[in-house]
Each structure stands twice: as C-alpha cells, then as structure tokens.
N, C-alpha and C positions, 0 to 999 in steps of 0.2 A: 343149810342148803348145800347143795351138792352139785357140781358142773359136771354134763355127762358130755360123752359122743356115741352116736347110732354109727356104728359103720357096718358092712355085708362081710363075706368070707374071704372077697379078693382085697379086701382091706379100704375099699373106698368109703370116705367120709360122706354119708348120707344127709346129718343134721347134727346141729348142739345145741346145749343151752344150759338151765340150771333149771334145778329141781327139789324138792322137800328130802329129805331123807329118805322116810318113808316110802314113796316113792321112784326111788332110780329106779327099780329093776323091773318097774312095769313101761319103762320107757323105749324099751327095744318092743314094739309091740307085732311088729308083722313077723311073717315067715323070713328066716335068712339073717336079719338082722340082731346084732350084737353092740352091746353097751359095754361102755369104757369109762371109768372115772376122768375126768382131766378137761385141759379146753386144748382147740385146736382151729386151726382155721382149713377148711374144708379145700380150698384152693393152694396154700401150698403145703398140707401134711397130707399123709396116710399112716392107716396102722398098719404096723408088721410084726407078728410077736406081742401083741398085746401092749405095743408102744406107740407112741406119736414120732412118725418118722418123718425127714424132709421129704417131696417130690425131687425128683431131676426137673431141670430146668425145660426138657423136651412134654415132661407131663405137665407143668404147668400149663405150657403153653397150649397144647391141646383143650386144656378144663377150660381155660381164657376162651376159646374158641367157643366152647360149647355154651358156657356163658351167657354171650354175646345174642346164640341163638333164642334163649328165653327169654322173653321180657319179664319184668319183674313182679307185675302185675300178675302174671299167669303163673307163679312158681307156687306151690303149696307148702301151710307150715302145718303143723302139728301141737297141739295144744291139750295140755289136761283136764280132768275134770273142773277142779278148782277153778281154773283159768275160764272153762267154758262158762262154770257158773256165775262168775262175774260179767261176763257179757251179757248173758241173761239176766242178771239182775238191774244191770245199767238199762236195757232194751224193756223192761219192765218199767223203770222209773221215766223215761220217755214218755211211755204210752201214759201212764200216768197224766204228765202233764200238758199231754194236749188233749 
C-alpha cells in the first residue's frame, strides 16, 4: 500500500489517502491534478517542488475559513474501483435480505 496526495499546479492539497501499488498513478485522475507519494494534512501543508511544505500561519487561516463554509456532508470524496465494488457488493447482500 502506498499513501498518495492529489494536489494542482499552485501546489494546493486537493485530497489523500492510501492506495494498492498498482494503483497510485491512476489516482491524479482529473485534468491539472498531480500525485505525490507521502501523507500530508491538507490544512496545514502544501506542495512546493515536489515536497510537503508548511503553510504560513496567514494560509492556514484562510483554509480554516473556508472550511467552516462547507458543511461536511456536502464535501465530495473519491473512491476507487475496488472500493466501489465493495459497496456494491454489501448493497447487493441487503437487497438479498429483504
């Protein structure tokens, strides 16, 4: 398994997680976005140079801001095949049993 980070070209941390091997390099899947081996916390890193860098303390506070505005409910995640196919398979064994 392998720990990635999505980030874009100005270096903001999009998304992370962990992934198959096999796998990492279809995980930057949109237009713009770029994958990075490693973990990072989206709120206080960015990339710069192909590294997990700190924020200043003036960026933090801004992302904190922004935050605040999405509820968590309404944030979007991203998921693999694999992963999909497990919810379909559990969503299968439900129907099953009713």
């Amino acid at each position: 398994m392998k720990q990635f980070i999505i980030y874009n070209t100005q270096g903001k941390i999009l998304r992370t997680g962990t992934c198959q091997d096999k796998c990492f390099d279809l995980q930057a899947s949109n237009p713009g976005e770029l994958v990075l081996e490693g973990a990072a916390d989206d709120l206080k890193h960015k990339i710069a140079g192909k590294k997990v860098i700190d924020k200043t303390q003036p960026e933090i506070e801004i992302e904190k801001s922004r935050q605040r505005k999405t509820p968590k409910e309404k944030k979007y995640v991203r998921i693999n095949s694999e992963q999909w196919q497990d919810v379909l398979a559990r969503l299968n064994k439900l129907e099953t049993k009713v």
